[in-house]
C-alpha positions in Angstrom: 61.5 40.8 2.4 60.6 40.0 5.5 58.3 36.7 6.4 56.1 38.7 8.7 55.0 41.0 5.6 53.1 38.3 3.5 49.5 39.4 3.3 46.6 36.6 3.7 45.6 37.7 0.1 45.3 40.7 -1.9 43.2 41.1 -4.8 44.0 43.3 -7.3 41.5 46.0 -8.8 42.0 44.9 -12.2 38.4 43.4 -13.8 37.1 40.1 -12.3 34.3 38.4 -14.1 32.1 36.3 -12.2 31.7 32.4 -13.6 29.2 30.2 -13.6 30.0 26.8 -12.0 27.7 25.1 -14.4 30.8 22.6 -15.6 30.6 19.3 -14.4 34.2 19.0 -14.5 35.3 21.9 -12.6 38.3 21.6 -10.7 38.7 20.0 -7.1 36.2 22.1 -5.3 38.3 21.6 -1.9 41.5 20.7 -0.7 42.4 17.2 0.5 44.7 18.1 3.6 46.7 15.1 3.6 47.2 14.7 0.3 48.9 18.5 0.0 50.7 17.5 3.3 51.9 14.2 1.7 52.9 15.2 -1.6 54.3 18.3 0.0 56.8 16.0 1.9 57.5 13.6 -1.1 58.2 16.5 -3.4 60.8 17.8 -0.2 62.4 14.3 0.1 62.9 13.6 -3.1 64.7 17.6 -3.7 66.7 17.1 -0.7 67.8 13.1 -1.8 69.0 15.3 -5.2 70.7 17.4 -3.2 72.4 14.0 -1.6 73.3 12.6 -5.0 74.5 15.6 -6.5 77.2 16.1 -4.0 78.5 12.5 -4.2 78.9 13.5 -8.3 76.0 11.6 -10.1 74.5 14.9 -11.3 75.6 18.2 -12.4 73.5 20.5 -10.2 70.0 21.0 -8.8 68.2 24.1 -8.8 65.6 23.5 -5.6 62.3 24.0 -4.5 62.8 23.8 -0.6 60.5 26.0 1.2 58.1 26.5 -2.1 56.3 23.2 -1.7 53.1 25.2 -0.6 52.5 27.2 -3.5 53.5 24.1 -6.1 51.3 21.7 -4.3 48.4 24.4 -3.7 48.4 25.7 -7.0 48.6 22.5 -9.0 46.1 20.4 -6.9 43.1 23.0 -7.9 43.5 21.8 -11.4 42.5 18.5 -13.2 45.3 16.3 -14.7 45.0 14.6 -17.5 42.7 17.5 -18.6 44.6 20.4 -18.0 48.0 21.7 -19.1 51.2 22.2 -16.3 53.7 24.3 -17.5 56.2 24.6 -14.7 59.9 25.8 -14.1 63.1 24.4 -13.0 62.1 24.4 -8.5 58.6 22.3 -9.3 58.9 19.2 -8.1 55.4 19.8 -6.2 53.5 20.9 -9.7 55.0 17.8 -11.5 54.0 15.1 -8.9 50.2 16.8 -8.7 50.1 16.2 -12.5 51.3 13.0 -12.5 55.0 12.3 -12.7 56.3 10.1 -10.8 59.2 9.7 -8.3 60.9 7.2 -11.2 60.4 9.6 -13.9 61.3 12.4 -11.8 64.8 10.5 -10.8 65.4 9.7 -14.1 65.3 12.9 -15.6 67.3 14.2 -12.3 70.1 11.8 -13.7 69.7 12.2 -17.4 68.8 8.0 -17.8 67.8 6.9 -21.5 64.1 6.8 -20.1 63.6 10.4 -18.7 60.2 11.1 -19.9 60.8 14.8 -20.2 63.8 14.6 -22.8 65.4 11.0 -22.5 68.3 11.9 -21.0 68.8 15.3 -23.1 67.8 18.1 -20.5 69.1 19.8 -17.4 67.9 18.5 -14.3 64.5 20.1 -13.5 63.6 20.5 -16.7 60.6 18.8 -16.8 58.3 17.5 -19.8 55.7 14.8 -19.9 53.4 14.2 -23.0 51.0 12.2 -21.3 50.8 14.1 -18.4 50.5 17.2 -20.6 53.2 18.9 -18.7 55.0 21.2 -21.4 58.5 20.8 -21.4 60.4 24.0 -20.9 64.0 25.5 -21.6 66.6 27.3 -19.4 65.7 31.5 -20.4 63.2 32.4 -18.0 59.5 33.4 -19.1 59.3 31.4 -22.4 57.2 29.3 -20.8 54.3 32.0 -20.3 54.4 32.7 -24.2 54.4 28.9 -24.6 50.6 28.5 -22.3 49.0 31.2 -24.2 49.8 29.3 -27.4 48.8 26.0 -25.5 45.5 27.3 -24.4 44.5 29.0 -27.2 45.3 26.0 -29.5 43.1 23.9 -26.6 40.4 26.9 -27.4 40.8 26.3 -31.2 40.3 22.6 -31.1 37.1 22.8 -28.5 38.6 21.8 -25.4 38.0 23.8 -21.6 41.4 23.2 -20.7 43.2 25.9 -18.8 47.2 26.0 -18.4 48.8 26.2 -14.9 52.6 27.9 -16.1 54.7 28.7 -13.0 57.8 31.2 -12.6 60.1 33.0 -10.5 59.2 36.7 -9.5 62.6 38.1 -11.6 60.7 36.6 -14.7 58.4 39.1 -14.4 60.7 41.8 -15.9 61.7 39.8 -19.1 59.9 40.7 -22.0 58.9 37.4 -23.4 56.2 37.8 -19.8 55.0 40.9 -21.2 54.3 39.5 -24.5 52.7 36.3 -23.2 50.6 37.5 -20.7 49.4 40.7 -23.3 48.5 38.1 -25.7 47.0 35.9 -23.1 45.2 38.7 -21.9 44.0 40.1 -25.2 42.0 36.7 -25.9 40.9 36.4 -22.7 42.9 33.4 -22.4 42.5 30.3 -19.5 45.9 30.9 -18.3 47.5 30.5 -14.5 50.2 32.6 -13.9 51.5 31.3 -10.8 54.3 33.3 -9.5 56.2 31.0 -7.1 57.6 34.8 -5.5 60.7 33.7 -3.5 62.0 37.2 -3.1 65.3 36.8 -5.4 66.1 36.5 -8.9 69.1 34.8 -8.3 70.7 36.9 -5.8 68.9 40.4 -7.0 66.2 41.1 -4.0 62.6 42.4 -5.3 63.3 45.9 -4.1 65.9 46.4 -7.1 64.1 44.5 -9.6 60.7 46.3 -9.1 59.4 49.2 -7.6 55.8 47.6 -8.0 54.2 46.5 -4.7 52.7 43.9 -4.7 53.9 42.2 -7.7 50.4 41.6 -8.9 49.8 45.0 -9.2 51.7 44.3 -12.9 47.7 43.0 -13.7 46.5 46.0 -13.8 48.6 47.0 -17.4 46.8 44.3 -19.2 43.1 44.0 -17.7 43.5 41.1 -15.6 42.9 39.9 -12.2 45.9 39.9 -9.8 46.1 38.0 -6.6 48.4 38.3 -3.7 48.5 35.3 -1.7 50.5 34.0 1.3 52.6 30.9 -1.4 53.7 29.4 2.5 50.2 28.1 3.4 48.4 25.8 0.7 45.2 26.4 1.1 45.0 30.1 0.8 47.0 29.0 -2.6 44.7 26.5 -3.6 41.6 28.9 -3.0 43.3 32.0 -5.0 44.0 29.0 -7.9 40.3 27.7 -7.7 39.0 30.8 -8.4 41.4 31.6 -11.4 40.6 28.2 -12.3 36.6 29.2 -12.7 37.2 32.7 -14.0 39.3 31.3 -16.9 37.0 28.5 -17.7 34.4 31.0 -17.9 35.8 32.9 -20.7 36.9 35.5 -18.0 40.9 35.5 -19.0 44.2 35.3 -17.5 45.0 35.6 -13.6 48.3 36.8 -12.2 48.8 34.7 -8.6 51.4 36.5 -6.7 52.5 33.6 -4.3 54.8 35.1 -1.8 56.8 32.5 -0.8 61.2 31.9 0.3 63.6 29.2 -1.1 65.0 27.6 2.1 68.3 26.9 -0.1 70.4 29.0 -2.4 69.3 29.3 -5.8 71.0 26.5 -7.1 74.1 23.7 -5.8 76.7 26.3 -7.4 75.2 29.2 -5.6 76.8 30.6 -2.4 73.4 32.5 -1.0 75.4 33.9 2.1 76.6 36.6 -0.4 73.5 38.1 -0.4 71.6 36.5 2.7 72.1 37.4 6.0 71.4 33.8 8.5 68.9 35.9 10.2 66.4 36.6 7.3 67.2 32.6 6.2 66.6 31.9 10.0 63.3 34.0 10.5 61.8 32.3 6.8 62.9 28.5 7.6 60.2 29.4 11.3 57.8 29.1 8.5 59.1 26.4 6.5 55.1 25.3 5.3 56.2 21.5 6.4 56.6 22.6 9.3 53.5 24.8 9.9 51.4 23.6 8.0 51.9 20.0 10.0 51.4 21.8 13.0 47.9 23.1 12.0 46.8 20.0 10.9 48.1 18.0 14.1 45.8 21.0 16.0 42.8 20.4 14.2 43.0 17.0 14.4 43.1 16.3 10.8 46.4 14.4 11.1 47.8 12.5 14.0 50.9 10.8 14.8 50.5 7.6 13.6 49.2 8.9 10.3 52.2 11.0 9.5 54.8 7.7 10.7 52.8 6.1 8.0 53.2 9.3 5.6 57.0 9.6 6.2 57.4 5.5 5.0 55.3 5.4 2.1 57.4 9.0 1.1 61.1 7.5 2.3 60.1 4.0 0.2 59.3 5.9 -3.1 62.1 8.3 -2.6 64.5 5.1 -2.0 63.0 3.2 -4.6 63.2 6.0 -7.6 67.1 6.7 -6.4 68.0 2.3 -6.8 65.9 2.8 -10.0 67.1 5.4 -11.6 70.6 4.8 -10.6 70.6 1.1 -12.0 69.0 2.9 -15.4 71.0 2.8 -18.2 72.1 6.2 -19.5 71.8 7.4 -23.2 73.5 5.9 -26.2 76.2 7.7 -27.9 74.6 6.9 -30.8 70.9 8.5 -30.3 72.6 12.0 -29.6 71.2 13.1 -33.0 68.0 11.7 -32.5 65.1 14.7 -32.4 67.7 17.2 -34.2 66.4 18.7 -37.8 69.5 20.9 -38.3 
């Protein structure tokens, strides 16, 4: 895939309907640039501080987001938190920050402390849960999570609420059939769900081409009646726009949308992969030119929006909370032997 191939947006021809905006709590009607660009950069520090820890041996691996910060941040700031659900994979540090996690929390569950929100102490790193938040915690097989928002939305449906869910994925999950089965059923009750595919061009180390011969990937829309949406996943606004609008059409009674955020992972797939197997340092090279830091920075420093002292503020507040949830979380104290059976029935 190369980087110079991402369409501005596509939209699929399967049926749109047209909402009414009548709501009074509709999303976030436009983007707040500095607050993408900021959480953007925390949700960057904090995966590459991860990265830090994990090679001096206080965690097992991380699985990252770099380079997908766009399509997290974009996707998850046109929703409300607190009203709506976030149902995100293992790279969404971006997503889980927008809803409400904090660095702490985020840290803790990173290294598996007693007070890891998402599990206390019990899951992989990046497997992310928060009651409060309403962020549904997921499980390692890819695409469960896509059965698990139709349920969530349709019990939100049952119970009188608007909410819609926001569930996030990797383009190989496309292919498993637990998608097929969530998004039919999704799709089939006309369902508020997001499907946010954060499209990095690699399951692993299988590029699209031999996992698909669709093109684009939302063109898989079309088999169960809903609207698919190409978007360029480096630039947060076009994200945020495609998400609004899936936002309102679900809301509306108008179904499920399929966002096809084409996006790259800046690092391998995970702290155990070796990427070069399968990546030449060209293609890495040509992607990393449009890291969405990077340009997105750039086009805000052009239209004034952001200046330097603004972004030497930015970069503290960021490096204090990233320092600050490492001394926390690494002064937490770890599970008890004794509470390993907690939360197990069988």
């Amino acid at each position: 895939m190369r980087p110079d191939s991402v369409p501005r947006k596509q939209v699929g021809t399967s049926p749109v309907v047209t909402p009414s905006m009548a709501r009074a709590h509709a999303s976030t009607s436009a983007l707040d640039p500095l607050t993408a660009l900021e959480t953007m950069v925390l949700a960057r520090r904090l995966d590459e501080r991860m990265w830090a820890l994990q090679r001096q041996g206080h965690a097992p691996f991380v699985v990252s987001g770099q380079g997908q910060e766009a399509a997290q941040v974009g996707a998850a700031l046109a929703l409300t938190p607190d009203e709506d659900y976030f149902l995100p994979y293992y790279r969404d540090v971006g997503v889980v920050l927008v809803a409400g996690m904090t660095p702490r929390e985020i840290m803790l569950g990173f290294l598996g402390r007693a007070a890891d929100p998402s599990s206390g102490g019990r899951q992989m790193p990046g497997h992310y849960g928060h009651a409060r938040r309403r962020i549904i915690t997921g499980s390692s097989p890819v695409a469960t999570q896509i059965a698990h928002a139709a349920g969530v939305t349709l019990a939100a449906r049952m119970k009188g609420e608007h909410a819609v869910a926001l569930v996030s994925f990797g383009e190989g999950s496309t292919s498993a059939g637990i998608f097929h089965e969530g998004v039919n059923f999704a799709a089939v009750h006309r369902l508020p769900v997001i499907l946010l595919c954060e499209n990095n061009g690699y399951a692993i180390s299988v590029p699209l081409r031999q996992q698909m011969a669709v093109t684009p990937l939302s063109e898989r829309a079309r088999a169960y009646g809903i609207a698919g949406v190409t978007v360029d996943g480096m630039d947060p606004q076009a994200v945020f726009d495609a998400t609004r609008e899936a936002v309102e059409r679900g809301r509306s009674g108008g179904g499920p949308t399929l966002l096809d955020c084409v996006t790259y992972r800046l690092t391998p797939h995970s702290s155990d992969d070796d990427d070069s197997s399968y990546r030449s340092p060209e293609e890495v090279a040509a992607w990393r030119r449009r890291d969405p830091l990077v340009t997105y920075r750039a086009r805000l420093l052009e239209q004034g929006v952001l200046t330097d002292e603004v972004e030497r503020a930015m970069e503290a507040r960021v490096a204090a909370q990233v320092d600050d949830a490492t001394e926390h979380a690494l002064a937490a104290p770890v599970p008890r032997a004794e509470d390993a059976l907690r939360h197990v029935y069988a």
